[in-house]
MDTraj code that builds the backbone (N, CA, C; nanometers):
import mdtraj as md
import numpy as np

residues = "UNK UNK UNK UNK UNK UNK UNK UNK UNK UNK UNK UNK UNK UNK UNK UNK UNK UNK UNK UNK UNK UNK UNK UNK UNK UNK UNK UNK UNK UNK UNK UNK UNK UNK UNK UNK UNK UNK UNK UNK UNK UNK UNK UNK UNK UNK UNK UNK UNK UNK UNK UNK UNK UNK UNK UNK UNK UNK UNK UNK UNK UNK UNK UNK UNK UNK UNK UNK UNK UNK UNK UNK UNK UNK UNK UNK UNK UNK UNK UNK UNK UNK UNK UNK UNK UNK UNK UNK UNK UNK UNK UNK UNK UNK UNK UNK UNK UNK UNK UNK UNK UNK UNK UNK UNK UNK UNK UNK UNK UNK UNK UNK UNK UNK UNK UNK UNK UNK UNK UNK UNK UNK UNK UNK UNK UNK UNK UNK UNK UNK UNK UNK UNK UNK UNK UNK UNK UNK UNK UNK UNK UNK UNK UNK UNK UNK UNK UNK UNK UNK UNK UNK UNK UNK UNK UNK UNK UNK UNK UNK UNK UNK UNK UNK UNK UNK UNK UNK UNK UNK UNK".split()
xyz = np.array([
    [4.6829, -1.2080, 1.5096],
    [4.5770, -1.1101, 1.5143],
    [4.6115, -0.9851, 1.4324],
    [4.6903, -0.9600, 1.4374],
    [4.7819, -0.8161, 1.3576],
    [4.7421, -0.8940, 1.1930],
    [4.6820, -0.7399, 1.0894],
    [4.6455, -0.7969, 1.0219],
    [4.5110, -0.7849, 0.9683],
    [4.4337, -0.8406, 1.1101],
    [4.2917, -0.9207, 1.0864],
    [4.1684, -0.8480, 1.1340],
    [4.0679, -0.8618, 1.1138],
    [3.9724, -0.8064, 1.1612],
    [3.9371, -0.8109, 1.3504],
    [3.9387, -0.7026, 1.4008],
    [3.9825, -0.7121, 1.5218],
    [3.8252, -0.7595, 1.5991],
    [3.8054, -0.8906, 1.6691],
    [3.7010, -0.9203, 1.7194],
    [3.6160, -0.8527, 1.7611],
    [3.4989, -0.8400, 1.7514],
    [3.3579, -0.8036, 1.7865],
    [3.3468, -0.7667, 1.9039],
    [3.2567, -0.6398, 1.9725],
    [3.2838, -0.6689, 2.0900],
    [3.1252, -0.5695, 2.1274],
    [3.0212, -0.6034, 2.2556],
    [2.9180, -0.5158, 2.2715],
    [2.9124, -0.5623, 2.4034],
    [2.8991, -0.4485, 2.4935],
    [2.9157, -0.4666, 2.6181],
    [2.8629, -0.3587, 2.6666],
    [2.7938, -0.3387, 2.8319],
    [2.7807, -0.2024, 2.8840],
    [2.8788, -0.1932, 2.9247],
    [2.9091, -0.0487, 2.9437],
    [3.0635, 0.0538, 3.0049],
    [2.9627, 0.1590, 3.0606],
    [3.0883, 0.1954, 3.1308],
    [3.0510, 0.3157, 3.2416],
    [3.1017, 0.4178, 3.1608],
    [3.0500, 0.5071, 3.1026],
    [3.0764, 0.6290, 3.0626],
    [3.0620, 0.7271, 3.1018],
    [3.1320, 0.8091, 3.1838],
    [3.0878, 0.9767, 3.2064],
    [2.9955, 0.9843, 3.3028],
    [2.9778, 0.8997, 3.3957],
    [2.8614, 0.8424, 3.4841],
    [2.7364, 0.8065, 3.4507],
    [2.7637, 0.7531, 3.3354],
    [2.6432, 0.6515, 3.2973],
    [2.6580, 0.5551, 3.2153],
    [2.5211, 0.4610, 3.2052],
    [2.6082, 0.3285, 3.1717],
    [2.5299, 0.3032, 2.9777],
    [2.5992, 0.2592, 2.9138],
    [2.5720, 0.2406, 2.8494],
    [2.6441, 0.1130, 2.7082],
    [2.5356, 0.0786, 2.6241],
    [2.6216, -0.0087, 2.5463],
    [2.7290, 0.0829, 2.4798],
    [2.7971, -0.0203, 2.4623],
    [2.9710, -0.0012, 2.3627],
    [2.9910, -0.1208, 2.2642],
    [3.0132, -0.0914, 2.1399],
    [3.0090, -0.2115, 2.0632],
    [3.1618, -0.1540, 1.9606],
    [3.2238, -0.2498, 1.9083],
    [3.3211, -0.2110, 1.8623],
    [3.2667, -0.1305, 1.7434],
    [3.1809, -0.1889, 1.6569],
    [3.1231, -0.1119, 1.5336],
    [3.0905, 0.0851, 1.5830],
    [3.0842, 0.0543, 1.7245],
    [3.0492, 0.2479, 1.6955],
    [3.1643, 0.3195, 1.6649],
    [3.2957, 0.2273, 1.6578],
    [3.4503, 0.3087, 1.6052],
    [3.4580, 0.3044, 1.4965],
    [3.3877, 0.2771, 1.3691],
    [3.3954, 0.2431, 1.2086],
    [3.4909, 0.3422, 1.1843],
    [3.5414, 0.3971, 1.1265],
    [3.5573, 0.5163, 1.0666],
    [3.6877, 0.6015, 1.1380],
    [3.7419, 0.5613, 1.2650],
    [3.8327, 0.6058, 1.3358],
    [3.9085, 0.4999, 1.4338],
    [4.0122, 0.5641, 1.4371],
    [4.1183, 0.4607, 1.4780],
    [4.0887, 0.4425, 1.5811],
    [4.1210, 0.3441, 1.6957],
    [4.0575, 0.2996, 1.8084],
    [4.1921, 0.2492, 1.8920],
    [4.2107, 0.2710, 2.0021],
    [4.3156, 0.2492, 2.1085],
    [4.1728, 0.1555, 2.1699],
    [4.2078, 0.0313, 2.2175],
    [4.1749, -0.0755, 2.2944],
    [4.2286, -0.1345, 2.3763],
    [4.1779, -0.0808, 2.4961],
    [4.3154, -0.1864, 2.6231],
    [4.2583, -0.2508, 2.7372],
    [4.3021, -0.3661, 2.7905],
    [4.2432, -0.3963, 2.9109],
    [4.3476, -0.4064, 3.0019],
    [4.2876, -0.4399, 3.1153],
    [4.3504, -0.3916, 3.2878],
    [4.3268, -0.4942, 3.3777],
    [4.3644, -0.5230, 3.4362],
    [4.3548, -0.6645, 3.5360],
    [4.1965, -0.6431, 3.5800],
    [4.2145, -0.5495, 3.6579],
    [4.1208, -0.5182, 3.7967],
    [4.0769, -0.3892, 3.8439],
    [3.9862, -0.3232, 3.8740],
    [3.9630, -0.1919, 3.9753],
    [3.9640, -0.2252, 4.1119],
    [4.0225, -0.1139, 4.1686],
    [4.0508, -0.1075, 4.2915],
    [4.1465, -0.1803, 4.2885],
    [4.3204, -0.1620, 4.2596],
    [4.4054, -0.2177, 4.2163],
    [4.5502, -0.0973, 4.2132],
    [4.6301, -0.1118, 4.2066],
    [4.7511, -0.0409, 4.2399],
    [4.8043, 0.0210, 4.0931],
    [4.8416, -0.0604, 4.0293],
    [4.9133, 0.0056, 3.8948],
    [4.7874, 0.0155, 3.7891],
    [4.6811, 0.0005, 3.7736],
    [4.5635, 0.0113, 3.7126],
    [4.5169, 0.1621, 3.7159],
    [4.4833, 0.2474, 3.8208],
    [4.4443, 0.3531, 3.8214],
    [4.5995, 0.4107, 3.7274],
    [4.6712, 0.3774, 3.7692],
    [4.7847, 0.5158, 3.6938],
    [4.7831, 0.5084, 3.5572],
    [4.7046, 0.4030, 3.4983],
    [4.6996, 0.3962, 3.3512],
    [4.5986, 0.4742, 3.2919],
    [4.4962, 0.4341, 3.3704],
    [4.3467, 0.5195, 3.3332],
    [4.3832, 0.6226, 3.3557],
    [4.4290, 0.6905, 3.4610],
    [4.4814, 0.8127, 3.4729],
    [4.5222, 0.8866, 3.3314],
    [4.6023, 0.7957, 3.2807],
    [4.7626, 0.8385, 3.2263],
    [4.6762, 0.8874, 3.0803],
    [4.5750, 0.8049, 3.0574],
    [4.5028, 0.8282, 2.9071],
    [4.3635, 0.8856, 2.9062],
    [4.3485, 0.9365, 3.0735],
    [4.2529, 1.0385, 3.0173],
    [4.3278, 1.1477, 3.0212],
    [4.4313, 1.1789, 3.1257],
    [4.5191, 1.3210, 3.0597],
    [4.5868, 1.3225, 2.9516],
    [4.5179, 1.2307, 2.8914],
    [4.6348, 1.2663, 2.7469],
    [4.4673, 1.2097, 2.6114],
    [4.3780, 1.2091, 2.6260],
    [4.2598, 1.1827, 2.6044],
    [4.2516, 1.2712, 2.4881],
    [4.2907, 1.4234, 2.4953],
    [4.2568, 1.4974, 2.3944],
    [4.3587, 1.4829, 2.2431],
    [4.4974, 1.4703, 2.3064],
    [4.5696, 1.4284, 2.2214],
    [4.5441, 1.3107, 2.1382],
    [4.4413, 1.1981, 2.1818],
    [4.4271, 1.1025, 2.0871],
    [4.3028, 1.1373, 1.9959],
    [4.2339, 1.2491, 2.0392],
    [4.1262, 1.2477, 1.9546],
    [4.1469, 1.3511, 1.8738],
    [4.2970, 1.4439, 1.8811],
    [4.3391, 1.4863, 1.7753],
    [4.3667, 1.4290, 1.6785],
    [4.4074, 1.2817, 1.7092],
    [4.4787, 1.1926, 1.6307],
    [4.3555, 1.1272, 1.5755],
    [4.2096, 1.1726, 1.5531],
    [4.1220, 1.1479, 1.5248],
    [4.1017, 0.9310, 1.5822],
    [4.1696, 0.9254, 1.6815],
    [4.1307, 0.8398, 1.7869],
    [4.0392, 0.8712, 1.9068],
    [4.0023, 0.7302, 1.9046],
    [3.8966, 0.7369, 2.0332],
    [3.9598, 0.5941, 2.1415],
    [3.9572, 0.5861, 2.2731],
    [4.0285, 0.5401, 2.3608],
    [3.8810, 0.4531, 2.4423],
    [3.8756, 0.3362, 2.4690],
    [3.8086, 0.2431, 2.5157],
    [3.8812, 0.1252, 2.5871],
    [3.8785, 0.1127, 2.7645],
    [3.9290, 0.0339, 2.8361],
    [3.8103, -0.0578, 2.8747],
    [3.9313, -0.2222, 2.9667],
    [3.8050, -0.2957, 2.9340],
    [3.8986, -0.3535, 3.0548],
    [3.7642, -0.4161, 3.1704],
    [3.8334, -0.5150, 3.2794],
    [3.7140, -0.6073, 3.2824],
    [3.7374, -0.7362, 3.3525],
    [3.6653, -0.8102, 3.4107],
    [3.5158, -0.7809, 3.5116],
    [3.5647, -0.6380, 3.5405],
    [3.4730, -0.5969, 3.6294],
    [3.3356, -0.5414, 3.6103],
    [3.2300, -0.5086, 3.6506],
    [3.0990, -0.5053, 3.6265],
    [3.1390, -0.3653, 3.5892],
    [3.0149, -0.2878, 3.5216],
    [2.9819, -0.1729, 3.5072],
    [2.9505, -0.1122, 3.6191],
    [2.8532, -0.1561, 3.7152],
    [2.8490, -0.0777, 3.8641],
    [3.0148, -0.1208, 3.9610],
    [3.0494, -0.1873, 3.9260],
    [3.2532, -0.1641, 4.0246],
    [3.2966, -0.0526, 3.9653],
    [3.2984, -0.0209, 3.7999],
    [3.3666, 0.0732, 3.7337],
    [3.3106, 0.2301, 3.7602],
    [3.1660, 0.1992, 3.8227],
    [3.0648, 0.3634, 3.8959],
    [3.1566, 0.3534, 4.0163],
    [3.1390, 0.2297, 4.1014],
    [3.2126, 0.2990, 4.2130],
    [3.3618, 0.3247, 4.2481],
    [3.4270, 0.2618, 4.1277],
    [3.5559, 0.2917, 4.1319],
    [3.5543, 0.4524, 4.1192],
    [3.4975, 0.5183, 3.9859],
    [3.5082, 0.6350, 3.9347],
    [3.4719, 0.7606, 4.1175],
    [3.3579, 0.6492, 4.1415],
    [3.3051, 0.7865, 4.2784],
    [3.3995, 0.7941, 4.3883],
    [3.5067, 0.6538, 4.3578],
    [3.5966, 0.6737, 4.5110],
    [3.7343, 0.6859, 4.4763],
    [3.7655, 0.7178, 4.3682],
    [3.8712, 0.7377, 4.3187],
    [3.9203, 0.8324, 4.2699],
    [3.9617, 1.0004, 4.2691],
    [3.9325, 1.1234, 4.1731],
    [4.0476, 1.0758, 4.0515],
    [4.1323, 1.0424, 4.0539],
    [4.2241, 0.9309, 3.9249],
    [4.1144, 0.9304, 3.7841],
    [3.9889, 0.7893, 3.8296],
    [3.9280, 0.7852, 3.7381],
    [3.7896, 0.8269, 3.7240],
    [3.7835, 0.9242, 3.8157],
    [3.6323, 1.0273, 3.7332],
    [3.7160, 1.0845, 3.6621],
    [3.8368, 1.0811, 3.6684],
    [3.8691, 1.2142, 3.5197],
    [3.8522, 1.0987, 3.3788],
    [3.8009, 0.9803, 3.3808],
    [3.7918, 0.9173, 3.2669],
    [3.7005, 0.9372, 3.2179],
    [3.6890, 0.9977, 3.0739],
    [3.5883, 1.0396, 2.9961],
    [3.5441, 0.9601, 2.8884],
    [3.5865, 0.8021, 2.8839],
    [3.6027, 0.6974, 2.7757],
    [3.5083, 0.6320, 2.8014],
    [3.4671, 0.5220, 2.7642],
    [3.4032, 0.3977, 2.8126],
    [3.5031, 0.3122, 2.8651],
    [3.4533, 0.2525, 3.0181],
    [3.5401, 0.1322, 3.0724],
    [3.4356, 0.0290, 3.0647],
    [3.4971, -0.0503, 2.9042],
    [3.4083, -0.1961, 2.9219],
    [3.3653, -0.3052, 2.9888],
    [3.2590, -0.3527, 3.0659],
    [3.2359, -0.4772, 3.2010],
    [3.2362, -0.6202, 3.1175],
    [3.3695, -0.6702, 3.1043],
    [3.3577, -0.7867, 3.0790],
    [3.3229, -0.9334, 3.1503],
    [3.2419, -0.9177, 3.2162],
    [3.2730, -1.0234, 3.3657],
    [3.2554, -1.1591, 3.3303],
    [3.2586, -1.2010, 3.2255],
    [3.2599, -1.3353, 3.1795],
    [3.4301, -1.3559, 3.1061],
    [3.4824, -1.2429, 3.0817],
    [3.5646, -1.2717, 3.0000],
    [3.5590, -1.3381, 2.8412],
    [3.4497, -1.2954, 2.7876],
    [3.4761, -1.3418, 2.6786],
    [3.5265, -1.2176, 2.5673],
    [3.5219, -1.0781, 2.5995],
    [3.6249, -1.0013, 2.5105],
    [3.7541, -1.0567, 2.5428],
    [3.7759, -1.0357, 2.7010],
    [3.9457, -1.0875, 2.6894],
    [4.0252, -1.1850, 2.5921],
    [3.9419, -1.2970, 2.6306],
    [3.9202, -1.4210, 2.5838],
    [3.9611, -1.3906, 2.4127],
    [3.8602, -1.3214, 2.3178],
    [3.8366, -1.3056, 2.2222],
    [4.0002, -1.1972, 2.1254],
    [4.0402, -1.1229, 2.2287],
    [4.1773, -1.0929, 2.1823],
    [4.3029, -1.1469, 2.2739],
    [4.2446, -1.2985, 2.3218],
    [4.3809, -1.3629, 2.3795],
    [4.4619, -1.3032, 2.4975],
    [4.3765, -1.2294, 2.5949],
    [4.4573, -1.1801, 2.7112],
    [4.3783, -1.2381, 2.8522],
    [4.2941, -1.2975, 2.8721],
    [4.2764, -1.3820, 2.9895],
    [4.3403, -1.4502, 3.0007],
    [4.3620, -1.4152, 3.1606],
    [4.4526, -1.5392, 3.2535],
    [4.3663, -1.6152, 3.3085],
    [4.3959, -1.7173, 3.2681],
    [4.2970, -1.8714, 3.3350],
    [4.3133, -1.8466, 3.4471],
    [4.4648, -1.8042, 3.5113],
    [4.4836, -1.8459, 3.6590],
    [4.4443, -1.7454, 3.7533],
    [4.4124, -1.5859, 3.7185],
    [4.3235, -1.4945, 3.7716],
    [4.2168, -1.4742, 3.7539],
    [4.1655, -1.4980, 3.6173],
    [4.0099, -1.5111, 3.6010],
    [4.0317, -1.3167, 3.5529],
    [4.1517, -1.2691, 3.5269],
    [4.1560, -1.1562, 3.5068],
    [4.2027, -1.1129, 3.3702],
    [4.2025, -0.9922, 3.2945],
    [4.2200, -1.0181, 3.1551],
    [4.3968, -0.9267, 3.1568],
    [4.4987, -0.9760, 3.1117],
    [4.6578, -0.9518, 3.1090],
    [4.6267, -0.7866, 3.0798],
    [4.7342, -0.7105, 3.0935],
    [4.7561, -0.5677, 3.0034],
    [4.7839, -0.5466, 2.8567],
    [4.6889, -0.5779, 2.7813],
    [4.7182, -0.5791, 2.6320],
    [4.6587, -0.4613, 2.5825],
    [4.7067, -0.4164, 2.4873],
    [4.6612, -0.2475, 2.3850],
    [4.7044, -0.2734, 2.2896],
    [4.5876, -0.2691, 2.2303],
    [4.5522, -0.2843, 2.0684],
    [4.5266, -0.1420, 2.0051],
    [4.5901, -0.1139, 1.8912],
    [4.5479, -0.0681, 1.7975],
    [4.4820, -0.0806, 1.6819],
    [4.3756, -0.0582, 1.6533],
    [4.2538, -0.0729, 1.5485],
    [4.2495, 0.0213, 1.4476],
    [4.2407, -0.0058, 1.3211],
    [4.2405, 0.1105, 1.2430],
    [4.0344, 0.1650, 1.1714],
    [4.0504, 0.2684, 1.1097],
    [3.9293, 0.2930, 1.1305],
    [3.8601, 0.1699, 1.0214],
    [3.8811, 0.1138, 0.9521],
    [3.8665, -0.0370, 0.8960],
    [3.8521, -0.1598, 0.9615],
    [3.8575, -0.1256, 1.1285],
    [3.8935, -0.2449, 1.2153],
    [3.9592, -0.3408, 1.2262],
    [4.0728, -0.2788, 1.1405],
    [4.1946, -0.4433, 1.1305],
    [4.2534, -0.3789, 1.2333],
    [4.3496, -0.4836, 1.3498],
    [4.4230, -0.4739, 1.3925],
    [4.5683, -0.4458, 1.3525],
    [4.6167, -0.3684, 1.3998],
    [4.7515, -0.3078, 1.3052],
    [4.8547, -0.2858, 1.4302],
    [4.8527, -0.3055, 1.5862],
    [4.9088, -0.3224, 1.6903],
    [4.8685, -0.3582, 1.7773],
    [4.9765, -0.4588, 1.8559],
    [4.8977, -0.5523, 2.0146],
    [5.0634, -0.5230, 2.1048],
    [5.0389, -0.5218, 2.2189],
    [5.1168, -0.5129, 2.3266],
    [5.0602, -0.6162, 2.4104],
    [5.1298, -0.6936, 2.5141],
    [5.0565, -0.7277, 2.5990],
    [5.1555, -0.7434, 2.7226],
    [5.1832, -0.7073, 2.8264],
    [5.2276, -0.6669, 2.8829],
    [5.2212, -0.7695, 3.0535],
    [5.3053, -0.7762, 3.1125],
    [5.3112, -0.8415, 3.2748],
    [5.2612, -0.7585, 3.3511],
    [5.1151, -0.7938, 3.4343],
    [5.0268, -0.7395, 3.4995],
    [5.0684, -0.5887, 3.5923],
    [5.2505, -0.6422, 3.6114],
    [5.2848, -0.5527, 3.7567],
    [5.3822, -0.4202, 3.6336],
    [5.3345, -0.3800, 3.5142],
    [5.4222, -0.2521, 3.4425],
    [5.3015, -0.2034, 3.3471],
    [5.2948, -0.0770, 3.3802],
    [5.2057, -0.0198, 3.3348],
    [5.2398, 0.0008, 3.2016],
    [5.1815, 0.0736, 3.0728],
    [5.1868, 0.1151, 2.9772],
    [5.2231, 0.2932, 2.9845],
    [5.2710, 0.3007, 2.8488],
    [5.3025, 0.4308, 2.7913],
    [5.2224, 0.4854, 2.7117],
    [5.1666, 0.6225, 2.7791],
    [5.0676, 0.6512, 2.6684],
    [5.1558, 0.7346, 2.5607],
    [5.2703, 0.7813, 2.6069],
    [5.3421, 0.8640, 2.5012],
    [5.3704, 0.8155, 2.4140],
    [5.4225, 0.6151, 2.4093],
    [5.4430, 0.5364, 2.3078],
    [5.3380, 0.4807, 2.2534],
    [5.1750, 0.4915, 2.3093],
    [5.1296, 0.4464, 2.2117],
    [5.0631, 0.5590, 2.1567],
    [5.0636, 0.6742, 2.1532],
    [5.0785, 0.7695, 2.1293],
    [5.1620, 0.8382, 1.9565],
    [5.3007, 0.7685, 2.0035],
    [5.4309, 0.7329, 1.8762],
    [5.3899, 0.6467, 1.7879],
    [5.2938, 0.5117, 1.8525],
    [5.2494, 0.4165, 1.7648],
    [5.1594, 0.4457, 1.6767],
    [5.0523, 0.5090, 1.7015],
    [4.9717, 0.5584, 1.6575],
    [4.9899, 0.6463, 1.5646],
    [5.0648, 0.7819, 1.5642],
    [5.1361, 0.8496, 1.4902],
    [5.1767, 0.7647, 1.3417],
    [5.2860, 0.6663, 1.3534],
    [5.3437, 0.5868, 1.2648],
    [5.2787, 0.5176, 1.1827],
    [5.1668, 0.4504, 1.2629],
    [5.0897, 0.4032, 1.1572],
    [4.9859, 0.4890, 1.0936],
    [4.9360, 0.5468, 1.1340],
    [4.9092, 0.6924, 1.0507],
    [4.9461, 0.7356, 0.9509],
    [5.1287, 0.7186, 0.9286],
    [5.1390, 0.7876, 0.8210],
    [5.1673, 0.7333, 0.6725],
    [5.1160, 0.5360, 0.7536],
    [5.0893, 0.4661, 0.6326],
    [5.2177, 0.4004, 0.5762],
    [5.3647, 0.4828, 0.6359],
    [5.5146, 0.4386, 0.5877],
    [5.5584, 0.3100, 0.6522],
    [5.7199, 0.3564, 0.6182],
    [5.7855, 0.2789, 0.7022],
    [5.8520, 0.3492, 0.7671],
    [5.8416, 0.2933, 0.9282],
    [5.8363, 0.3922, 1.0412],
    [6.0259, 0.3351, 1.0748],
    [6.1126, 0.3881, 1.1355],
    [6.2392, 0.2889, 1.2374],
    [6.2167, 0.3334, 1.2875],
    [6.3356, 0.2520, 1.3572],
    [6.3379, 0.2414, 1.5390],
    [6.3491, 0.4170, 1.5876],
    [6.2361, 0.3923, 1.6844],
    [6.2946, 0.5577, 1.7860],
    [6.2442, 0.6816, 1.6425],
    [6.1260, 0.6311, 1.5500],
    [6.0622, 0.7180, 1.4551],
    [5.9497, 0.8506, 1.5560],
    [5.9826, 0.9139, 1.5323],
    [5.8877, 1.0209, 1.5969],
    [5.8192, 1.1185, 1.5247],
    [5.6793, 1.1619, 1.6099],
    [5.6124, 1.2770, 1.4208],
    [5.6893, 1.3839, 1.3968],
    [5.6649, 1.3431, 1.2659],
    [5.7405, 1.4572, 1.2126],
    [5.8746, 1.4567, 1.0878],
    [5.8935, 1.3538, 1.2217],
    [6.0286, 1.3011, 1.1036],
    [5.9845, 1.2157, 0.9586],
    [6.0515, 1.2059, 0.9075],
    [6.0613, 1.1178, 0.7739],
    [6.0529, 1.0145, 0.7624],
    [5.9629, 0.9119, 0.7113],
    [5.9560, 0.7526, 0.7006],
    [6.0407, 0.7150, 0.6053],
    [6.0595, 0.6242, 0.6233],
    [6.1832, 0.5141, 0.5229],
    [6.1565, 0.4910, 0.3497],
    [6.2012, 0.4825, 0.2526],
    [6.2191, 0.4557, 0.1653],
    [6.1771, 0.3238, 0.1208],
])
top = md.Topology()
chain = top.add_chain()
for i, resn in enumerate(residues, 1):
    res = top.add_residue(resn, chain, resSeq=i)
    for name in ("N", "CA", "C"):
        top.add_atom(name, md.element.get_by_symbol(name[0]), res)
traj = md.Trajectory(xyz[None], top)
């Protein structure tokens, strides 16, 4: 997938308390953080959503925009947001995949949950995929590292190990 044009995707999401379509094409032009989450109403799930809307502004410095995506309907993702204060602070779209066919479409459904794995993609504003993580359901993600990731590929170089902004890319 790294590479390639990062699959299609149009779905309603819960945004900001309301629902509306989300299609990958409304990111043309800016880099795009893409991630999905097992489940709402779920244990290590809220601390992620959490984790990237407090850090929400920092990606849209990074002239990124941040879009999560679960199995779950658009009305689970209203009432998650109303019973949860975690994720009313989410100011993104949380995509309702309940068929699983986004998951499906970047290879993170689990047949055996019917739930889509922890994967985060990075999209560039061209829509190629240019980073995938995918991660064991029970460890959350880093927004500070994808954060670093983001940064790096940004600056178009060659990034090493433990590269941070600012510093100097490789030769």
């Amino acid at each position: 997938m790294i590479g390639k044009q990062a699959p299609e995707f149009d779905s309603e999401a819960y945004v900001n308390g309301e629902f509306k379509r989300v299609k990958l094409s409304d990111y043309k032009g800016k880099w795009l953080v893409f991630f999905f989450y097992p489940a709402d109403f779920t244990f290590v799930c809220p601390t992620e959503l959490e984790g990237f809307a407090d850090d929400y502004e920092k990606f849209k410095d990074k002239d990124a925009e941040i879009v999560a995506a679960s199995v779950d309907s658009a009305y689970v993702h209203k009432a998650w947001a109303e019973s949860d204060k975690r994720i009313a602070k989410v100011n993104f779209p949380i995509l309702a995949d309940r068929l699983g066919t986004i998951s499906k479409a970047y290879g993170v459904y689990n047949d055996e949950s019917g739930n889509a794995h922890r994967g985060l993609f990075i999209i560039n504003p061209d829509g190629i995929v240019k980073y995938m993580v995918v991660t064991d359901d029970n460890v959350g993600r880093s927004t500070d590292e994808t954060l670093r990731v983001l940064s790096a590929l940004q600056t178009g170089g060659l990034c090493g190990v433990n590269w941070k902004e600012g510093q100097k890319t490789l030769n």
